[in-house]
C-alpha positions as CSV (number, residue, x, y, z in Angstrom):
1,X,39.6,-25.7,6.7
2,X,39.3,-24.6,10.2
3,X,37.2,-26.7,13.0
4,X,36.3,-25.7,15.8
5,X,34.0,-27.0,18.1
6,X,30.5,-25.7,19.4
7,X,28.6,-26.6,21.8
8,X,25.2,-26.4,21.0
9,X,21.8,-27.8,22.1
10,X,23.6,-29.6,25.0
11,X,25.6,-31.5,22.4
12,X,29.1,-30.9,20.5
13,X,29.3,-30.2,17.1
14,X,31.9,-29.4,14.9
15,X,32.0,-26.6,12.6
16,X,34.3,-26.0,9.6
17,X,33.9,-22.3,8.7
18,X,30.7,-19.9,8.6
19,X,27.4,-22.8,8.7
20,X,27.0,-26.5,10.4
21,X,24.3,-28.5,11.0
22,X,22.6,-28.8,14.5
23,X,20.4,-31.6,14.2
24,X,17.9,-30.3,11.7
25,X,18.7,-26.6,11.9
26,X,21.2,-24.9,10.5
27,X,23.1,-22.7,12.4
28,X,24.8,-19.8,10.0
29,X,27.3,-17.1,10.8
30,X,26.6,-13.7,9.0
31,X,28.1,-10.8,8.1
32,X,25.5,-8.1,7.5
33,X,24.9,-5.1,5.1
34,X,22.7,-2.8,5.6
35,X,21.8,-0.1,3.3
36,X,22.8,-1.9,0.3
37,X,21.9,-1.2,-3.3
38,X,19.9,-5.1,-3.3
39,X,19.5,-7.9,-1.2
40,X,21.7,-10.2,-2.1
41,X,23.2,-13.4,-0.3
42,X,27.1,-12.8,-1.2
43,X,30.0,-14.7,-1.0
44,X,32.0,-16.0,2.2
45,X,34.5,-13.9,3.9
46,X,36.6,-15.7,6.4
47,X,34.2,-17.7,9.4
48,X,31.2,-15.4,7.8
49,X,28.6,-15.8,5.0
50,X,28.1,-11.7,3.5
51,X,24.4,-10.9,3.4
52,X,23.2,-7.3,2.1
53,X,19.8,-6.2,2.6
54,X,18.4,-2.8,1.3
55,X,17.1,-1.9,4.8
56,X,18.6,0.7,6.7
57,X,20.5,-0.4,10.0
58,X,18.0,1.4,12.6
59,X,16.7,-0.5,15.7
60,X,17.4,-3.6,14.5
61,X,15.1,-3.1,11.3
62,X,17.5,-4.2,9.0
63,X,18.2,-7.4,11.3
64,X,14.1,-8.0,11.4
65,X,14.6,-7.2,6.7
66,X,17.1,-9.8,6.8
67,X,15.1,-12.3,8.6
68,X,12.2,-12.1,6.4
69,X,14.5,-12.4,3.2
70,X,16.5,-15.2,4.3
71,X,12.8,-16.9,5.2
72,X,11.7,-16.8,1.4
73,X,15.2,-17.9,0.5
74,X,15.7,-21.0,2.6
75,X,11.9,-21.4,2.6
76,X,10.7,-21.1,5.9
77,X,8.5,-19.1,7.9
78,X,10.1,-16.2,9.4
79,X,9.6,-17.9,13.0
80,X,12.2,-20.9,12.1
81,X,14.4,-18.5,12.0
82,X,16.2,-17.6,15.1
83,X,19.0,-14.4,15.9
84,X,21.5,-15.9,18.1
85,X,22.9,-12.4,19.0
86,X,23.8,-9.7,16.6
87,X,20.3,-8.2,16.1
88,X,22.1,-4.5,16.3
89,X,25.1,-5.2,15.0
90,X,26.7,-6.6,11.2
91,X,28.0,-9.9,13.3
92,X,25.1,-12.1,13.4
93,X,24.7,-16.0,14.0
94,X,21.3,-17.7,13.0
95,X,19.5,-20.8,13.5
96,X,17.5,-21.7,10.7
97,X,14.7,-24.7,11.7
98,X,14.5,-27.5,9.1
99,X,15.1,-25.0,5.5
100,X,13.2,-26.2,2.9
101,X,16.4,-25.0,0.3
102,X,19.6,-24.0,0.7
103,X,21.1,-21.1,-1.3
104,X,24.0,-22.7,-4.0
105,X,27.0,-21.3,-1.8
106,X,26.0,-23.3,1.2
107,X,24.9,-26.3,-0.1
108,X,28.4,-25.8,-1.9
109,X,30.2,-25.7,1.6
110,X,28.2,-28.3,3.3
111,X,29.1,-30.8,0.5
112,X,32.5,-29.8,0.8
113,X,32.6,-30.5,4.5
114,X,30.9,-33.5,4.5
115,X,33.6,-35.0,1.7
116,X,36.1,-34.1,4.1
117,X,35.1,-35.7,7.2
118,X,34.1,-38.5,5.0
């Protein structure tokens, strides 16, 4: 896996791949899809996690769609969740405060990261 490190919050972290921990928030790397048939959290491709949303890209809109999704999927309120930069464009990085759940293919990854710094 590839680390590399951040430095976040005043503090250095060290990320392997597309989502790390930042304290209590997790900080996620996104690929986004606008216009898509379903929204749909999708599989990792390279330092990214693909998310589709039905929303078109206008404005931001499908940015602002993606935000609320990814709320009711990680169960938190839609102000927890923060767009690092990318709000116009498909490469995104949020900061998600304290999620109540975590979709299967990043508890999957965080698992695996943690076994290998173990």
């Amino acid at each position: 896996m590839k680390k590399t490190k951040q430095k976040t919050s005043g503090k250095n972290t060290i990320s392997t791949g597309f989502c790390y921990w930042d304290g209590d928030t997790l900080v996620l790397n996104v690929l986004g899809t606008p216009s898509a048939k379903q929204d749909v959290i999708g599989k990792v491709k390279g330092n990214q996690l693909k998310i589709s949303v039905t929303a078109a890209p206008e404005d931001g809109k499908a940015t602002d769609y993606m935000v609320r999704f990814l709320a009711k999927e990680f169960q938190v309120k839609v102000k927890d969740i923060e767009v690092v930069f990318g709000q116009c464009n498909i490469n995104k990085q949020l900061r998600i405060k304290a999620p109540g759940k975590l979709p299967s293919v990043i508890e999957k990854h965080l698992a695996q990261t943690d076994a290998a710094s173990a």
